[in-house]
C-alpha positions, 0 to 999 in steps of 0.5 A: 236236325231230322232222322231222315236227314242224318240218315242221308248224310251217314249213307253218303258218308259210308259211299264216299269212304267205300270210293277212297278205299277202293281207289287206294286198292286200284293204285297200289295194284299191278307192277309199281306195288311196294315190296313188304317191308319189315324182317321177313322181307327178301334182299334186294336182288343184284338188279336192284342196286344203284347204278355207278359210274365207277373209275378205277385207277389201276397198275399197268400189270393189271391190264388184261385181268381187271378188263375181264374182272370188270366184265364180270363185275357189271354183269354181276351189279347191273348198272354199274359202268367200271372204267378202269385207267392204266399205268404205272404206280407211280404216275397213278399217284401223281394222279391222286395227289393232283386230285384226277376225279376216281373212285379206287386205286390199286397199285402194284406195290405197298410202298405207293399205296403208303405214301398216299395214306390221306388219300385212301380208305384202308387198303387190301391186298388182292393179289400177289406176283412175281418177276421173270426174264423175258428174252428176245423171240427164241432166246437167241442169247440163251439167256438161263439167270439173271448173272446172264443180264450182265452180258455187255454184248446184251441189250437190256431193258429195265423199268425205272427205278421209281416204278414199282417192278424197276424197283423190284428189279433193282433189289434182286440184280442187288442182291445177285451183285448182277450190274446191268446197264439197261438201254432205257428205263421204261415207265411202266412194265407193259413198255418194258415187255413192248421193247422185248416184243419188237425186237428193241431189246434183248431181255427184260425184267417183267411180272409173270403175268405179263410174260405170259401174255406175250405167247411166242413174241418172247421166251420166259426165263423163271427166276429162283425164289430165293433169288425172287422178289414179291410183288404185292398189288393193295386195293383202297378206295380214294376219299376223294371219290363220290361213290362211297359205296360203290367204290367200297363193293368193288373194292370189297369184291376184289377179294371174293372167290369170283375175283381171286378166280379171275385174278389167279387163272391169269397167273396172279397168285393169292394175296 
């Protein structure tokens, strides 16, 4: 081969090597360039994150405070949805155990929680309550304690007893050898409250917390702490769910300063 041919050929070698480079250069440029990698690089932002349909089932008691949790936590973790579904304990278990596609659970007490072990990653507890008297709009019975409840001329409305605050209820009417005779056994804590609220009953045993929502529509009798019970709501992920990882960082968060301050300025008290 001749010198002035070779010559040729590593020239244009040379140019068509220069024109890859450059056109590598122009791709890797601009919006779509990879972050570095290696140790020294940042953590990925909030916005960042993948993106979660997450469905929490959730104790009835919990209604108004995890709607704001939830707020809080997709503003915190764009592109993630939390949908939460209410009721009772016991019927959330149910749900669990007829497989009800979800991605968490929080109940309002640990007996439920323990009783669905196969279902459930380790639970946490995220908060804690306590129960109250609600009596009828302006307490015209003066109701003061829970001897009070006794009264056969009352009209009373408890939960029932396979419902986590009928059976806190129940411990501590025991335990003050108070017999009460409710007029229904309601589902869950919310429909006990609703009874008390239209005027349906006289007085109720409820959680604070949701004593506290009703304003006016009910008066709250405090009961003594050594007469109280405490209610206490765990947290777990379900195995079932197929958002492993989302499941477990909202679970996680429940129990963030964030959370536990959402959770005690609507008058839960801390785990």
């Amino acid at each position: 081969m001749s010198p002035t041919l070779t010559r040729r050929r590593t020239v244009a070698a040379a140019a068509l090597s220069a024109a890859l480079l450059a056109g590598l250069t122009a791709c890797g440029s601009g919006d779509d360039k990879p972050a570095a990698s290696g140790t020294g690089s940042a953590a990925p932002s909030a916005s960042a994150a993948p993106q979660a349909n997450l469905t929490v089932l959730a104790a009835s008691s919990l209604t108004d405070v995890f709607k704001t949790a939830g707020a809080a936590y997709e503003k915190a973790h764009p592109g993630t949805k939390v949908t939460f579904s209410f009721a009772g304990s016991q019927e959330l278990a149910a749900q669990v155990k007829q497989g009800a596609p979800a991605d968490a659970l929080v109940t309002a007490d640990t007996k439920t929680m323990d009783g669905l072990k196969s279902e459930t990653g380790d639970p946490r507890i995220i908060a804690k309550n306590r129960l109250v008297i609600a009596a009828g709009k302006g307490n015209p019975f003066k109701i003061d304690e829970l001897k009070d409840l006794a009264d056969t001329k009352l009209k009373v409305v408890l939960a029932a007893p396979e419902v986590p605050v009928g059976r806190y209820s129940k411990q501590i009417l025991d335990a003050q050898k108070v017999e009460v005779k409710p007029v229904s056994q309601e589902p869950n804590v919310r429909a006990v409250l609703g009874k008390v609220e239209m005027g349906e009953a006289d007085a109720g045993l409820v959680y604070e917390t949701d004593s506290a929502k009703s304003g006016d529509k009910v008066v709250t009798v405090e009961i003594p702490d050594e007469q109280n019970a405490v209610a206490s709501y765990p947290a777990a992920t379900l195995k079932q769910s197929k958002n492993t990882a989302a499941a477990a960082a909202f679970v996680a968060w429940l129990s963030t300063p964030e959370a536990q301050k959402i959770l005690q300025e609507a008058g839960f008290q801390q785990p």
